[in-house]
Backbone bond lengths (Angstrom), bond angles and torsions (degrees), N, CA, C in turn:
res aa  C-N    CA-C-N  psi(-1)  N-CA   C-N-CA  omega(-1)  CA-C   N-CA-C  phi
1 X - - - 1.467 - - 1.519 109.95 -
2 X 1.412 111.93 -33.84 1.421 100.69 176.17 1.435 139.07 -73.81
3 X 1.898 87.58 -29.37 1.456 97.67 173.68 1.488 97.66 -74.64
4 X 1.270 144.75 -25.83 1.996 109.70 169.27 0.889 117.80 -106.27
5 X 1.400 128.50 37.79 1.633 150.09 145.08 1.668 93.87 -68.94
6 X 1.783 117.39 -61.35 1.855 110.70 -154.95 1.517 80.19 -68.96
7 X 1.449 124.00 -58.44 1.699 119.22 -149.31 1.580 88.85 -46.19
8 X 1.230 125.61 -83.57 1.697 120.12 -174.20 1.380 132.63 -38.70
9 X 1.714 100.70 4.42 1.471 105.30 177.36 1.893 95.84 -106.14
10 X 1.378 97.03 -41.14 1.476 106.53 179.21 1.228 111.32 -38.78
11 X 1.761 111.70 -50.84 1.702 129.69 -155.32 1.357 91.77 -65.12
12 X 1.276 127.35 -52.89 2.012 136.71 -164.49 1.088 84.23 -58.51
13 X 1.414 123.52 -78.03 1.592 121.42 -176.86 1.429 145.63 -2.19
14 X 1.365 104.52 -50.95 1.602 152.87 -171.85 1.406 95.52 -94.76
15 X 1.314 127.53 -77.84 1.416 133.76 175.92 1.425 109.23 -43.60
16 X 1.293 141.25 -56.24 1.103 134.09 -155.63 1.544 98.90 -87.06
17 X 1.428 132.58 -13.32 1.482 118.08 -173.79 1.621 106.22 -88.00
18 X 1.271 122.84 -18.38 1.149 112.01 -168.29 1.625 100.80 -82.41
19 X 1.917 125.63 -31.31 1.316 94.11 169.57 1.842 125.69 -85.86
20 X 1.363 82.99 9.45 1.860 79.57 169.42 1.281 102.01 -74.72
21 X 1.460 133.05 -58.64 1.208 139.67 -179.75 1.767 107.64 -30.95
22 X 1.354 115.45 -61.21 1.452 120.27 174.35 1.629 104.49 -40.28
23 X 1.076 104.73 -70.04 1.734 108.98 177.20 1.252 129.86 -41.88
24 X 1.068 108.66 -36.08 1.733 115.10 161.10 1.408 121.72 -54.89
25 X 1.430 102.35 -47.48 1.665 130.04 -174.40 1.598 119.88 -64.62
26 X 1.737 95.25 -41.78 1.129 122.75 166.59 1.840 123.62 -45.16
27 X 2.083 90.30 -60.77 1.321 90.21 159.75 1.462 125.12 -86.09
28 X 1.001 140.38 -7.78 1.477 118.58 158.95 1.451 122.19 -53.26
29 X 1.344 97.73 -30.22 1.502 92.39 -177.11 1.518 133.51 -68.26
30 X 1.849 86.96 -28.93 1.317 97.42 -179.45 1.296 116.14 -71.53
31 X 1.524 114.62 -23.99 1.731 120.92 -173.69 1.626 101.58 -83.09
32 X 1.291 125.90 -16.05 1.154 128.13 172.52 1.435 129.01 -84.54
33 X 1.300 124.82 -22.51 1.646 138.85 175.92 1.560 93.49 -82.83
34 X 1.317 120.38 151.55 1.213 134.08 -164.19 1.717 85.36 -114.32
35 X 1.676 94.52 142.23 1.596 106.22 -164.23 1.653 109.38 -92.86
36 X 1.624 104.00 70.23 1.881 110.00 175.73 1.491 118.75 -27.40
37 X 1.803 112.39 -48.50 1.539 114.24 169.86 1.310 119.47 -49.36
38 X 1.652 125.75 -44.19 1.463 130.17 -152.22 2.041 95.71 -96.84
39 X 1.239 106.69 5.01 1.180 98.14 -171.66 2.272 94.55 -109.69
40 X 1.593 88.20 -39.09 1.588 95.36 174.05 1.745 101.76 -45.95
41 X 1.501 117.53 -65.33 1.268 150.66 -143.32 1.912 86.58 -56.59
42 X 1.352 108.49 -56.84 1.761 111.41 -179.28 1.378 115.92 -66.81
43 X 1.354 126.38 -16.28 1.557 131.06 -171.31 1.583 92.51 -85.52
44 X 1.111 133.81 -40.12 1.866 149.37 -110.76 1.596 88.59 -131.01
45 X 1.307 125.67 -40.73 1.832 134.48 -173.82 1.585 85.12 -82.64
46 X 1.488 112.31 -69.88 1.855 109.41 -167.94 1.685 99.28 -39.30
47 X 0.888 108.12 -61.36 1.905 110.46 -152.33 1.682 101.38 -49.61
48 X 1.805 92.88 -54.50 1.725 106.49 179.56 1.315 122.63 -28.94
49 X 1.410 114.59 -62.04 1.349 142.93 -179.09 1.642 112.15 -69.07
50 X 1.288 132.24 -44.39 1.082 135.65 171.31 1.265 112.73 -52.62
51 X 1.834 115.37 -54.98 1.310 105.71 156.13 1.234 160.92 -69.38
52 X 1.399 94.46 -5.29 1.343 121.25 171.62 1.670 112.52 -74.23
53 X 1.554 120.07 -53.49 1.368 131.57 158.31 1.785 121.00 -43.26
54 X 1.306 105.60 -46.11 1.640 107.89 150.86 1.391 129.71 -47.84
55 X 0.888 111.31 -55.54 1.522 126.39 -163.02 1.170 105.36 -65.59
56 X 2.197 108.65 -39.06 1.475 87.84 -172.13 1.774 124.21 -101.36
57 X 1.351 86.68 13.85 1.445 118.13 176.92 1.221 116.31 -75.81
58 X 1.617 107.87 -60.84 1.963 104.01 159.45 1.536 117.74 -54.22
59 X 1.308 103.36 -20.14 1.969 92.36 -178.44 1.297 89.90 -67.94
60 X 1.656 119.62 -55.47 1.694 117.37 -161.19 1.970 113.09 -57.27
61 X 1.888 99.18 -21.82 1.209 72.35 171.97 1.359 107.48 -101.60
62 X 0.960 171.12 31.84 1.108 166.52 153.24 1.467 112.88 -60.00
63 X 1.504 89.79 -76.92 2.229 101.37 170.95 1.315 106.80 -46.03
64 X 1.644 144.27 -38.55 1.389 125.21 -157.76 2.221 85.22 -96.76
65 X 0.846 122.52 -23.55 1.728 111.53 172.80 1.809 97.79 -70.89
66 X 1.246 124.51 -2.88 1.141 103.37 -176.40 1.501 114.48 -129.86
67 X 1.339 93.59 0.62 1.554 106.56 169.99 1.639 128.58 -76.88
68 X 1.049 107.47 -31.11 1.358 102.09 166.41 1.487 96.84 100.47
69 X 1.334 128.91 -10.46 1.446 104.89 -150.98 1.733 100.06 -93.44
70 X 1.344 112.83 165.48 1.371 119.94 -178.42 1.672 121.83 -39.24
71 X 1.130 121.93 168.85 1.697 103.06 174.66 1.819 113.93 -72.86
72 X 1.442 93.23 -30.03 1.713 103.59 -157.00 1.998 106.26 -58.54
73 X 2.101 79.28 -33.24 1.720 80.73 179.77 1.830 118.83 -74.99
74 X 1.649 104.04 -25.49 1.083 129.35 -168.91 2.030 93.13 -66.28
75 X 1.161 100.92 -55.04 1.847 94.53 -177.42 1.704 116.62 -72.37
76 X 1.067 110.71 2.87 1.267 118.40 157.47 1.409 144.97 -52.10
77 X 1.590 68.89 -73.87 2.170 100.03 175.36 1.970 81.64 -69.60
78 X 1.389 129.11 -40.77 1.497 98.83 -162.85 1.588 105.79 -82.17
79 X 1.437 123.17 -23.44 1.408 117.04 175.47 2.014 114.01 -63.06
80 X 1.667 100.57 -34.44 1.296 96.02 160.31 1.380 140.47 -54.60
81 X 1.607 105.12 -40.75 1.380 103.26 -177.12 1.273 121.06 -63.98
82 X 2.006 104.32 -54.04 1.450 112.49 167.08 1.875 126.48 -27.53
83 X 1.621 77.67 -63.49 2.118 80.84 168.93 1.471 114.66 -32.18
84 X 1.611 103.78 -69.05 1.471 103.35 -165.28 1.544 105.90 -61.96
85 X 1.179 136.31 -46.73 1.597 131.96 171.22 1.476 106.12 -43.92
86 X 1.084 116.35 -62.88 1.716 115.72 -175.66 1.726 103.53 -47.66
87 X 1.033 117.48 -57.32 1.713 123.62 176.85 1.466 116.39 -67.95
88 X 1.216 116.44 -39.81 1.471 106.34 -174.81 1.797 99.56 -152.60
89 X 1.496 108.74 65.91 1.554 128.88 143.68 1.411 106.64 -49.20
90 X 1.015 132.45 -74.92 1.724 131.05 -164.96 1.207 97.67 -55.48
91 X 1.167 146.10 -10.95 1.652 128.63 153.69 1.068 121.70 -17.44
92 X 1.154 89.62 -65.25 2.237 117.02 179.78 1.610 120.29 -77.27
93 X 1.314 110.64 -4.26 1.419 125.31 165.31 1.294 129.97 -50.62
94 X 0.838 146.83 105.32 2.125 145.92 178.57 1.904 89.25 -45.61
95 X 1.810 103.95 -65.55 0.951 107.15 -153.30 1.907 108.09 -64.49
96 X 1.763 121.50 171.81 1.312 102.88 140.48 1.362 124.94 -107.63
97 X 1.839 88.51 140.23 1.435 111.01 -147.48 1.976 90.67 -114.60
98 X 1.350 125.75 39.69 1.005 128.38 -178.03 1.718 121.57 -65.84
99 X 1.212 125.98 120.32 1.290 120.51 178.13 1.782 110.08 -103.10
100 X 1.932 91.63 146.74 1.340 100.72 -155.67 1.554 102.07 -66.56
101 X 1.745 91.66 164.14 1.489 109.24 177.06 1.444 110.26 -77.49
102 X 1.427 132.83 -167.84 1.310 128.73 -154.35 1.664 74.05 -106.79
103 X 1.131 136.23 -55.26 1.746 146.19 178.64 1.597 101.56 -50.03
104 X 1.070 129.51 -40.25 1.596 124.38 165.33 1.238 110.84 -68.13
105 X 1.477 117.46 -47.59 1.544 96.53 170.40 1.705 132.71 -54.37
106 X 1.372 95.94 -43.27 1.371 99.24 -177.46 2.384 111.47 -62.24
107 X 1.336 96.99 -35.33 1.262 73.83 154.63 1.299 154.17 -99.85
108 X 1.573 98.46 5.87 1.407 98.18 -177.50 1.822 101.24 -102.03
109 X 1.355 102.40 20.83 1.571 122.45 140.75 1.550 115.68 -35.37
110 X 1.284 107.05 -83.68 1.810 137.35 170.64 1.618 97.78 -62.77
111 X 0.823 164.20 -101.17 1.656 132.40 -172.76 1.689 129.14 -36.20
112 X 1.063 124.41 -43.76 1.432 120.12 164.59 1.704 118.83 -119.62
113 X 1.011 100.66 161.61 1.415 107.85 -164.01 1.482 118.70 -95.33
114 X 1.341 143.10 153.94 1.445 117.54 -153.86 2.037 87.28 -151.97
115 X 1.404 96.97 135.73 1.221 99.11 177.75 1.855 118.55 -76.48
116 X 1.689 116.61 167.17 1.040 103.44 -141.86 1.555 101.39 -99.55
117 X 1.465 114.82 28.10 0.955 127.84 176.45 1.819 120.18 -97.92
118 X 1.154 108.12 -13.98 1.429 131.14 -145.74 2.000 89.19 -80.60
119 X 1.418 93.68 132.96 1.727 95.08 -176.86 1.608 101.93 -77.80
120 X 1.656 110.21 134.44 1.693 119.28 168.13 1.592 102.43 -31.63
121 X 1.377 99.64 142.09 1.382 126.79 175.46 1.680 103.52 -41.47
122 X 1.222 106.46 -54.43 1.635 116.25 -175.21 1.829 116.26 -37.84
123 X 1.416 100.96 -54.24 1.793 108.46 171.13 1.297 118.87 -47.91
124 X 1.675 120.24 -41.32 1.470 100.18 166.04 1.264 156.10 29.64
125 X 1.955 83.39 -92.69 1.751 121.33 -164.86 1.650 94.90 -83.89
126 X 1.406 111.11 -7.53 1.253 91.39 -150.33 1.538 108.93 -113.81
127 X 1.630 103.27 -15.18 1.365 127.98 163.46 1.556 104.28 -88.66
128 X 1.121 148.90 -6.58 1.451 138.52 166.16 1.581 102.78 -105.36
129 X 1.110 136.22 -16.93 1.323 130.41 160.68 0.994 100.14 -54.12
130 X 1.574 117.82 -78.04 1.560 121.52 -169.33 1.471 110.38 -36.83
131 X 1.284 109.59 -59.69 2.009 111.21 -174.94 1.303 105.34 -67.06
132 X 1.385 144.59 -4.25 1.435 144.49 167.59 1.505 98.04 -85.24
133 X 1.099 139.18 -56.43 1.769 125.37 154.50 1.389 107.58 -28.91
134 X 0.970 101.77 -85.68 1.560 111.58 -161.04 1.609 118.99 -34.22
135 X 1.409 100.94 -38.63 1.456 105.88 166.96 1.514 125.82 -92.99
136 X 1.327 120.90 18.41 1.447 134.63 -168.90 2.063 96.92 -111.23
137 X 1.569 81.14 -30.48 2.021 96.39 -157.35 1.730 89.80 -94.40
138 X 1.402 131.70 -21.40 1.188 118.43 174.81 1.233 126.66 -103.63
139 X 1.683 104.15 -6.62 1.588 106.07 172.18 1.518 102.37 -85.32
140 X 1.312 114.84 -16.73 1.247 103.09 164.05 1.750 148.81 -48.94
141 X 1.787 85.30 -61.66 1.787 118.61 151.60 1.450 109.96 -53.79
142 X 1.414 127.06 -12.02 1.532 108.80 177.64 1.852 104.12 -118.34
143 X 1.456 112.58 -1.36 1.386 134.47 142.76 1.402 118.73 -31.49
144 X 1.319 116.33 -85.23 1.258 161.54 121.71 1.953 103.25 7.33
145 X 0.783 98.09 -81.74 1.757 110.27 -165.82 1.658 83.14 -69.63
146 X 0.964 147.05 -36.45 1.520 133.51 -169.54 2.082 107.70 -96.98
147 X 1.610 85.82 20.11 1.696 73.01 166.06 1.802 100.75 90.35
148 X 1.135 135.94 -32.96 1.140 121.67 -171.65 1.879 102.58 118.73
149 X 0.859 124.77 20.25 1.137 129.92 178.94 1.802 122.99 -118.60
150 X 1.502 120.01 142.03 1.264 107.77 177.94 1.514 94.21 -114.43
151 X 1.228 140.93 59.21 1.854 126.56 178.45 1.520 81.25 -138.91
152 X 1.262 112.26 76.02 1.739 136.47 157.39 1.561 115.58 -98.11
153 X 1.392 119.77 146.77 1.610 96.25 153.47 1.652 101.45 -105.36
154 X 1.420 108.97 44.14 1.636 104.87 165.86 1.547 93.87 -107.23
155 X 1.276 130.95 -27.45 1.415 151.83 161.20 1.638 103.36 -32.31
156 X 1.511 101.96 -81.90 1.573 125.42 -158.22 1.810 89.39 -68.38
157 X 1.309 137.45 -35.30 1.149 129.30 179.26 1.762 112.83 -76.47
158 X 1.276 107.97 8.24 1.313 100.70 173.99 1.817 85.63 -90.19
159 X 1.100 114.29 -65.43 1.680 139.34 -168.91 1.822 87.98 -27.69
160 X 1.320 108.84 -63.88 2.045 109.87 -172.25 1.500 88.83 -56.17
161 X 1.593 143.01 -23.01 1.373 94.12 -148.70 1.631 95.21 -103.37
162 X 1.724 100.11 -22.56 1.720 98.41 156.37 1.464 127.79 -44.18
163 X 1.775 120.57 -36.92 1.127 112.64 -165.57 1.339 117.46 -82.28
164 X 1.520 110.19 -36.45 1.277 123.43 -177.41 1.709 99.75 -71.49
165 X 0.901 164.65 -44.19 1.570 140.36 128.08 1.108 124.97 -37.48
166 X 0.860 174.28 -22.43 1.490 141.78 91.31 1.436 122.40 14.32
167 X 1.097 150.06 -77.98 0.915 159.20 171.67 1.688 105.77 -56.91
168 X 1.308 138.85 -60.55 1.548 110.39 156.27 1.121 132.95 -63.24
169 X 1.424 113.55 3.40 1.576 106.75 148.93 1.638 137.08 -72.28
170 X 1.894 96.11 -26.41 1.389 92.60 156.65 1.287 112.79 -79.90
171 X 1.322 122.85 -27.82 1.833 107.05 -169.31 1.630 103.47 -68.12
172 X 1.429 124.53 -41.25 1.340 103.97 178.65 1.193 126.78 -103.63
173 X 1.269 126.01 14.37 1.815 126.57 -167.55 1.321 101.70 -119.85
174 X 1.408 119.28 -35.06 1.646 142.79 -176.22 1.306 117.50 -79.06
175 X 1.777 97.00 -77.35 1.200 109.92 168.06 1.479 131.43 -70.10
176 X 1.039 90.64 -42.60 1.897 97.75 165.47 1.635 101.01 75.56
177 X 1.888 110.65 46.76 1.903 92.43 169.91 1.524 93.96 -114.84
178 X 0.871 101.92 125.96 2.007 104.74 -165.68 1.693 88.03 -84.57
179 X 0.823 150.78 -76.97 1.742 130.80 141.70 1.595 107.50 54.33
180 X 1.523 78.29 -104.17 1.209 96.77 173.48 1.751 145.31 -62.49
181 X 1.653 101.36 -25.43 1.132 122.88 148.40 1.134 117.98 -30.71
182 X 1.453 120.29 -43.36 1.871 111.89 -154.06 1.728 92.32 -75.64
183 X 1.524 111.29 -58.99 1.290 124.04 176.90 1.237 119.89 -30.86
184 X 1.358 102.56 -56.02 1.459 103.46 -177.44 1.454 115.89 -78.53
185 X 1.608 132.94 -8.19 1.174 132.95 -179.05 1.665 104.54 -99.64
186 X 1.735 115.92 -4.10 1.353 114.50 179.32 1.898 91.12 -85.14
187 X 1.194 123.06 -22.96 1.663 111.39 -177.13 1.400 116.92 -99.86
188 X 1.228 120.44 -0.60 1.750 135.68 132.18 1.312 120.56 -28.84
189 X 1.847 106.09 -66.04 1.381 119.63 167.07 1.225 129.90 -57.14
190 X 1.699 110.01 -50.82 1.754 99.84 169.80 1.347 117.87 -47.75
191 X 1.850 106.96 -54.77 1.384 102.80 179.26 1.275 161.85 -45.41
192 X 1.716 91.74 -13.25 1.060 145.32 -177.52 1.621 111.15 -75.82
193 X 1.517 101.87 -62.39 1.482 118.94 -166.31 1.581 90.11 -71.51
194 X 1.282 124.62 -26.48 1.722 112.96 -160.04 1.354 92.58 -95.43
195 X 1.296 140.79 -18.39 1.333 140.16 -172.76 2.021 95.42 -74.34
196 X 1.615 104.48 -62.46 1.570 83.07 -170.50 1.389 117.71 -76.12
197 X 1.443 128.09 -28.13 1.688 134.72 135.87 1.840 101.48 1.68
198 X 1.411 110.92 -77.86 1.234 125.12 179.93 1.931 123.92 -36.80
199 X 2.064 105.05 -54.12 0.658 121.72 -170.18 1.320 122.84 -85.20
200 X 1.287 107.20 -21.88 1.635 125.77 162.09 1.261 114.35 -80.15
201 X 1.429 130.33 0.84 1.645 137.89 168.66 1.551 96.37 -74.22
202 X 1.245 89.70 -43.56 1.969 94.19 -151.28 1.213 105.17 -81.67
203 X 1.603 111.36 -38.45 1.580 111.45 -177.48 1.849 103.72 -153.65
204 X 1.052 111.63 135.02 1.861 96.00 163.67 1.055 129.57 -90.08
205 X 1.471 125.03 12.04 1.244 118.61 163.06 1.732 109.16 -91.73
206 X 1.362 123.53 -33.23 1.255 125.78 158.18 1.332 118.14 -38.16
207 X 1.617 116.56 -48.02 1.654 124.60 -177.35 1.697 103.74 -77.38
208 X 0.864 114.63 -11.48 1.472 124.51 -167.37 1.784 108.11 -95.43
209 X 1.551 95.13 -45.97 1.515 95.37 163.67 1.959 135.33 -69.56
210 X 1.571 78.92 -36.76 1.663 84.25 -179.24 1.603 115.25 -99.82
211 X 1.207 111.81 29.29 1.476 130.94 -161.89 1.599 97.36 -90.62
212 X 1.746 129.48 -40.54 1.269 120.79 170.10 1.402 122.38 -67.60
213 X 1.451 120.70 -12.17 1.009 114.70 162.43 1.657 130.20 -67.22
214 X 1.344 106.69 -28.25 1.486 100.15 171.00 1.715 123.91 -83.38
215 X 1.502 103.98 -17.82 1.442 124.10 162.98 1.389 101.66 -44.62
216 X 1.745 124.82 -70.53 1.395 135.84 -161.51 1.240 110.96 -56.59
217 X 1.791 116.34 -44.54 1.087 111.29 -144.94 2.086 86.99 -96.18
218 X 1.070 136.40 -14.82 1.906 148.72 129.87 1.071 88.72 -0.70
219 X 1.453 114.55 -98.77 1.620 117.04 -176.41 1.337 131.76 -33.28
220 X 1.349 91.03 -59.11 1.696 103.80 -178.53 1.802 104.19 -45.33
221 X 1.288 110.92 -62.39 1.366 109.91 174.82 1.546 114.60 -59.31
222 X 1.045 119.47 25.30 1.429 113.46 170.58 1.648 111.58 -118.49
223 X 1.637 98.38 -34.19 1.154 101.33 -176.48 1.799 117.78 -85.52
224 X 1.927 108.99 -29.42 1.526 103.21 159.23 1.722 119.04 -55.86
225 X 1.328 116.13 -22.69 1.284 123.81 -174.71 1.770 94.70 -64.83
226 X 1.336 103.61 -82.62 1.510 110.75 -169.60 1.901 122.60 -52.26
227 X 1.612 101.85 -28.44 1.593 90.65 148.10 1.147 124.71 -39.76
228 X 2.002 130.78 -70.25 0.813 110.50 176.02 1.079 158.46 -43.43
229 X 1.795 99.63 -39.99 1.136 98.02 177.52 1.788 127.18 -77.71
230 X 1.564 111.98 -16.28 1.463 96.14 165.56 1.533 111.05 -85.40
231 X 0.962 120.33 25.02 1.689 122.82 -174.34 1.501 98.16 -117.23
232 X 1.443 129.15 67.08 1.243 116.61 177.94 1.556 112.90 -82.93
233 X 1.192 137.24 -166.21 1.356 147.01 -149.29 2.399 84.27 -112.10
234 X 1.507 93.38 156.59 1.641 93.47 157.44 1.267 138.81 -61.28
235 X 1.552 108.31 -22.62 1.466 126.55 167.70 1.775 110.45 -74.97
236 X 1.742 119.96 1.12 1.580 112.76 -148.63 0.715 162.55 37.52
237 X 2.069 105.88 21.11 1.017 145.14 159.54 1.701 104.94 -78.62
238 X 1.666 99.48 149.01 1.294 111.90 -155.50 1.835 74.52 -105.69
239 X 1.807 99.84 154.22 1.374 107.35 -178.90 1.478 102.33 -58.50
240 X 1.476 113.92 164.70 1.548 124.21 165.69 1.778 107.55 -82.95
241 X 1.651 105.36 126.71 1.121 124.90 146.92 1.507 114.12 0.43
242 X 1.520 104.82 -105.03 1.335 117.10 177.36 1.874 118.41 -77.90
243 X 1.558 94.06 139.67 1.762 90.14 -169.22 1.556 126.75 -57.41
244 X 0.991 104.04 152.70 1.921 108.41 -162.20 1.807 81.84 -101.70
245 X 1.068 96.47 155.66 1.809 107.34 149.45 1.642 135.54 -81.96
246 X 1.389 103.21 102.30 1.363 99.56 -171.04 1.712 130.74 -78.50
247 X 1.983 100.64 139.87 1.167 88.60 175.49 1.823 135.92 -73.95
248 X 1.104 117.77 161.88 1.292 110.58 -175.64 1.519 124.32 -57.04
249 X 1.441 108.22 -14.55 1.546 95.37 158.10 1.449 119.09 -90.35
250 X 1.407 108.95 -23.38 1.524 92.04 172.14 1.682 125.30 -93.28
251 X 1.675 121.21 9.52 1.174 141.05 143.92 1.510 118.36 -43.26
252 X 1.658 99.02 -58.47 1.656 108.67 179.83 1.573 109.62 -55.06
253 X 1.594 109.09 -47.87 1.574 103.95 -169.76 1.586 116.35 -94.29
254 X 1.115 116.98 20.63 1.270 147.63 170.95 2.042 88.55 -91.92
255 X 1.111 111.67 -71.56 1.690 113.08 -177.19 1.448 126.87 -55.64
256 X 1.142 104.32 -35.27 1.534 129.93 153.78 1.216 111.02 -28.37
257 X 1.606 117.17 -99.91 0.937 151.72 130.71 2.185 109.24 27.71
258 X 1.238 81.41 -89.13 1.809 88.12 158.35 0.855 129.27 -18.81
């Protein structure tokens, strides 16, 4: 009796490894197919939001061309709005577009590795404050230089270059695929360059003001770049470019992680 007690323990044994084996296989595959949805999902949030930031921008200009009120009050309400867009764009986001805390930074210290160039966590707040002026005080001057009107596409190219950050804020703060990060922080930069491109059409002191912003965000793309690359994978493979589809165990420690 005992010996076909082990054989029937043997048989499960045998039986049960080959669908673990599948499951393994299963997930490689999934980390290996490039994720068509998660790539739709970032094209489809940018556009959303961009238009959404438009839309409510022509309402704002509409009421202040019909308000009557002085300009001085008129660059106000528009230096206000800008502020709050520059600070809190991902409002209007589908995706979440949450940027880390100063306490998230410090731990995702100890999970990825950070070159020794990289400014203390603390500068941050204090370099995106500043560039949230800067772009509040020059959409103003290009307010201004266009007559009193915001239905520019030097306007709406501020709005793309908010959205498209936004959206690599979920791919790398959220989502966490540093991969994909680089990509998505190289169309930060264009957006960037075409925004003061834009603002230096209309006026050069506008291009002149929002001009450190493409300086900052230079770096920045240098330094999401070089994360990656000393952040290679356990295999010493460097993440993939474009996003893979993840399997459900590496979803979970992806959530973890968070």
């Amino acid at each position: 009796a005992r010996v076909v007690v082990v054989a029937r323990a043997d048989a499960a044994a045998s039986s049960d490894a080959p669908s673990s084996s599948l499951a393994d296989d299963d997930d490689a595959d999934d980390d290996a197919a490039i994720d068509w949805t998660a790539v739709g999902r970032y094209f489809a949030a940018t556009a959303a939001q961009c238009a959404l930031l438009v839309w409510f921008t022509l309402w704002l200009n509409g009421g202040l061309n019909n308000s009557g009120l002085p300009m001085k009050y008129q660059n106000v309400i528009v230096f206000v709005w800008f502020a709050f867009n520059a600070l809190k764009s991902r409002t209007f986001s589908p995706l979440n577009a949450s940027r880390p805390k100063l306490a998230d930074e410090r731990a995702a210290k100890v999970e990825r590795k950070r070159p020794s160039w990289m400014p203390p966590g603390i500068a941050f707040p204090i370099i995106w404050t500043s560039i949230a002026v800067l772009r509040a005080a020059s959409s103003v001057v290009v307010f201004n230089a266009l007559g009193g009107t915001l239905n520019h596409p030097a306007i709406f190219a501020m709005f793309l270059h908010l959205s498209v950050g936004d959206t690599w804020n979920n791919i790398n703060n959220v989502e966490k695929r540093l991969g994909t990060a680089v990509l998505g922080v190289g169309c930060v930069l264009l957006s960037v360059y075409n925004l003061v491109f834009q603002y230096f059409s209309v006026s050069a002191k506008a291009g002149y003001l929002i001009a450190p912003s493409a300086v900052w965000i230079t770096i920045a793309t240098v330094l999401v770049y070089t994360i990656w690359r000393i952040n290679p994978g356990e295999d010493g493979a460097l993440e993939p470019l474009l996003p893979r589809r993840r399997s459900a165990k590496n979803i979970a420690a992806a959530d973890a992680a968070a």
